[in-house]
TORKOL-4160 file (C-alpha; in steps of 0.2 Angstrom, whole numbers, padded with zeros to 4 digits, m for minus):
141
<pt num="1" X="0832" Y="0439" Z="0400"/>
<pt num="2" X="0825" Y="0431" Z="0385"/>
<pt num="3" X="0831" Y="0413" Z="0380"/>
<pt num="4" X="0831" Y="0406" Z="0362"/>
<pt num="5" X="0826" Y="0386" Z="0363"/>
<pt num="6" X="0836" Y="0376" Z="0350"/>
<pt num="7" X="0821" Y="0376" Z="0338"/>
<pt num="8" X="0819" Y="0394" Z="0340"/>
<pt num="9" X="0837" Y="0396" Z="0332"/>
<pt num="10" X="0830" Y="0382" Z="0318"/>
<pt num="11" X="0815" Y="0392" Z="0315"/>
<pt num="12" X="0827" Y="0409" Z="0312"/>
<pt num="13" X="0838" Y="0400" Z="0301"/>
<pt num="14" X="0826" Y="0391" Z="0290"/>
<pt num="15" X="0815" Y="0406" Z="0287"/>
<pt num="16" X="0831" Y="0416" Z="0284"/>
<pt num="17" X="0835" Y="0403" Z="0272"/>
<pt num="18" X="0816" Y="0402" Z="0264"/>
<pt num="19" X="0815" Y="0387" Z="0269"/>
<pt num="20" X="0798" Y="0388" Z="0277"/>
<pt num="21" X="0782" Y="0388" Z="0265"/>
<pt num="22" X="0772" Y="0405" Z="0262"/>
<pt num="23" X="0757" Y="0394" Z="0271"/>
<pt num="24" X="0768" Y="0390" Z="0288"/>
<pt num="25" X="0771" Y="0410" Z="0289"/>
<pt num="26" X="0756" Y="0413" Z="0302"/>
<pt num="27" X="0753" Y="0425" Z="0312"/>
<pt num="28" X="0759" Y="0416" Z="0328"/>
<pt num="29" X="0775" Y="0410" Z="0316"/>
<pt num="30" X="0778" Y="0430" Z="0316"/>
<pt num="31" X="0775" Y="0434" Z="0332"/>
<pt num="32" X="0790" Y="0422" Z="0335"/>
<pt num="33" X="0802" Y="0429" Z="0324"/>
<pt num="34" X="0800" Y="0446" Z="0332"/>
<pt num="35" X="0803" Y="0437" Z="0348"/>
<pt num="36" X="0817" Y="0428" Z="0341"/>
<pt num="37" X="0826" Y="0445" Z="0333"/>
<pt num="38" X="0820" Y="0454" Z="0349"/>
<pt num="39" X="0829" Y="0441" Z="0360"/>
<pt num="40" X="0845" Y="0447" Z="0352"/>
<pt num="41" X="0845" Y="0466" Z="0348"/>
<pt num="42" X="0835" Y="0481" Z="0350"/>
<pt num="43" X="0819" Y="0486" Z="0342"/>
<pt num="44" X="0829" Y="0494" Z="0328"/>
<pt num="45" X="0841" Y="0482" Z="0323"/>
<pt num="46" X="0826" Y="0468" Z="0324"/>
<pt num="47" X="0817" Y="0480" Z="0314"/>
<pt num="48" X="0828" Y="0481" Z="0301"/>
<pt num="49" X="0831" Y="0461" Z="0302"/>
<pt num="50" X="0814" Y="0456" Z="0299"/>
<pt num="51" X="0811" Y="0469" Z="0285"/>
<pt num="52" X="0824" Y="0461" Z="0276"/>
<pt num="53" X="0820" Y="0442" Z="0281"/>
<pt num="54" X="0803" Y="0445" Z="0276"/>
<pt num="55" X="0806" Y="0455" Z="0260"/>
<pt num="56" X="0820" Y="0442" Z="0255"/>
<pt num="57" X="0805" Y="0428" Z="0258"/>
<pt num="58" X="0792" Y="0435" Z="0247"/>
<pt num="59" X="0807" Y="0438" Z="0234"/>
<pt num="60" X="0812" Y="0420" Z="0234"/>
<pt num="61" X="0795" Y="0413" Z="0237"/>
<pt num="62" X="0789" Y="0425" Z="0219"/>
<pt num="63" X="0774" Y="0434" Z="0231"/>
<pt num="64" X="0769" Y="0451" Z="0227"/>
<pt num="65" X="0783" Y="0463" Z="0236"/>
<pt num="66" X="0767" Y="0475" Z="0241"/>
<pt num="67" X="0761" Y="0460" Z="0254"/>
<pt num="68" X="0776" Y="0466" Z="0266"/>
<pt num="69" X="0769" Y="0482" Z="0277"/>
<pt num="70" X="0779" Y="0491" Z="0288"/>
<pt num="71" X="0768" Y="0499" Z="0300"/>
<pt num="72" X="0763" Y="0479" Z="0304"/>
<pt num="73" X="0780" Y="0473" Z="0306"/>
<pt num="74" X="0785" Y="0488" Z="0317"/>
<pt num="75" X="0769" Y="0487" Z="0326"/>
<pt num="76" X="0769" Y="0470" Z="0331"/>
<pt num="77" X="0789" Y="0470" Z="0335"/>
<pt num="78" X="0785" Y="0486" Z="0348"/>
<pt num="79" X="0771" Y="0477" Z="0355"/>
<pt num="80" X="0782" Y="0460" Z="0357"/>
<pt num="81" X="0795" Y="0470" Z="0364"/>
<pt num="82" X="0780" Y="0479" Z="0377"/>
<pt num="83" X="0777" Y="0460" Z="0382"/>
<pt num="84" X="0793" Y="0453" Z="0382"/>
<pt num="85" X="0797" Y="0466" Z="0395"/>
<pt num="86" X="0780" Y="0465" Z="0407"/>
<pt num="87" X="0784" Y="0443" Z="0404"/>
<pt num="88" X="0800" Y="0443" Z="0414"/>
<pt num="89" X="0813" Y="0428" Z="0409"/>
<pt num="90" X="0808" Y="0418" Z="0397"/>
<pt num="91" X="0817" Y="0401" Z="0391"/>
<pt num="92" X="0808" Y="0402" Z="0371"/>
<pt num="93" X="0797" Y="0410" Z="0359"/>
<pt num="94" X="0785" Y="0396" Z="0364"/>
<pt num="95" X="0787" Y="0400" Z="0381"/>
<pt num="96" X="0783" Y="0419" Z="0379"/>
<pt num="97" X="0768" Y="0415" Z="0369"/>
<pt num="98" X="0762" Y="0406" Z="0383"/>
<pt num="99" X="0763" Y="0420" Z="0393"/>
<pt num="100" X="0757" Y="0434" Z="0380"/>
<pt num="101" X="0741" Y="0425" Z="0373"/>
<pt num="102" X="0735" Y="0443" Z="0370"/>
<pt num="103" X="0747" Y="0445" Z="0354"/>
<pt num="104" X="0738" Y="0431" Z="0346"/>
<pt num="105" X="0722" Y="0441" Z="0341"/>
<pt num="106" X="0731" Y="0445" Z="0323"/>
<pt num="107" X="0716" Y="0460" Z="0325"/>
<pt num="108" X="0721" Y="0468" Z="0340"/>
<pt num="109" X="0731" Y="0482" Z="0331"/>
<pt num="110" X="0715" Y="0491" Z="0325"/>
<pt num="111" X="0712" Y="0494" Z="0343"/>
<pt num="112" X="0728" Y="0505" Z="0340"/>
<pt num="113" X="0723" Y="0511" Z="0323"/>
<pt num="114" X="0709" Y="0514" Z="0315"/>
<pt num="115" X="0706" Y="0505" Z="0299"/>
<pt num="116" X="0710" Y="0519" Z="0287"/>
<pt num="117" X="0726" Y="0522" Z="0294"/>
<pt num="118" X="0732" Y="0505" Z="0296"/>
<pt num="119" X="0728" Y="0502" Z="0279"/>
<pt num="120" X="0733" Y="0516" Z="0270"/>
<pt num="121" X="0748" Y="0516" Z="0259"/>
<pt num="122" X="0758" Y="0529" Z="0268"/>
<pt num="123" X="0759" Y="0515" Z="0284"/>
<pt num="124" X="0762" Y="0500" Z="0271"/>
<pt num="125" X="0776" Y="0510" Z="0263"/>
<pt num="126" X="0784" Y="0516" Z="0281"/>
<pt num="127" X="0779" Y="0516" Z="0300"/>
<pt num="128" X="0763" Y="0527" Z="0305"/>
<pt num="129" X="0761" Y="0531" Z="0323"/>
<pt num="130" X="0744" Y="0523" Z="0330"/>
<pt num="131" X="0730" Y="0536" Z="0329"/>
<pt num="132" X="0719" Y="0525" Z="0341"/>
<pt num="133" X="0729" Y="0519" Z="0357"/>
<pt num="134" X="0749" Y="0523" Z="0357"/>
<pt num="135" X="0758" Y="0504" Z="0358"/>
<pt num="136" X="0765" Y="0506" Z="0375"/>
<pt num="137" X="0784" Y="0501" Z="0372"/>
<pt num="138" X="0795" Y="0518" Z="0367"/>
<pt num="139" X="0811" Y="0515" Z="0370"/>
<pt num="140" X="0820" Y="0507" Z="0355"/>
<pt num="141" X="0833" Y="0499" Z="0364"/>
């Protein structure tokens, strides 16, 4: 079972609310909203809740709608899901983090696509399938 810490459930609401500044949105600050969403529902409903947090932010915050990418987001939700099941319980995003420094290299996704995929428009617009090394997490629930 994974567990949402009190400042888990803060962080969800004040970057649903856009309360959080475009520079405090790191990579790590990612990471833990996937594993926040992901604590709560499947791949595809988290999917969809972080498209729309994220898209929602760079709306409010006035940044170029082209920043979101989808292949990214999907990406890096199925690869905190493949952790989140090999990490056992875990209390907090923190906590999961601790255990999963792997997903902290913001780069290791080319070692699952290869530049020109990644960074085509097709996988900004929607979710490309890695050409490289398939992300190991399949089931979306």
């Amino acid at each position: 079972m994974h567990s949402l810490s009190p400042d888990d459930q803060r962080f969800q609401t004040s970057f649903e609310a856009c309360a959080i500044a475009p520079a405090e949105f790191t990579h790590r600050a990612h990471l833990r909203l996937a594993y926040v969403y992901l604590a709560q529902y499947d791949v595809d409903a988290a999917s969809q809740r972080m498209r729309d947090a994220i898209n929602r932010f760079l709306a409010h915050r006035r940044i170029d709608a082209s920043k979101y990418h989808e292949t990214l987001t999907r990406a890096w939700l199925m690869a905190v899901r493949h952790f989140m099941d090999r990490a056992g319980s875990t209390a907090c995003a923190e906590d999961f983090l601790a255990r999963s420094a792997a997903l902290l290299d913001a780069n290791v996704m080319l070692t699952h696509y290869s530049k020109d995929v990644l960074f085509s428009p097709a996988a900004r617009a929607g979710f490309v399938e890695p050409d490289l090394d398939p992300i190991l997490h399949r089931t979306y629930s």
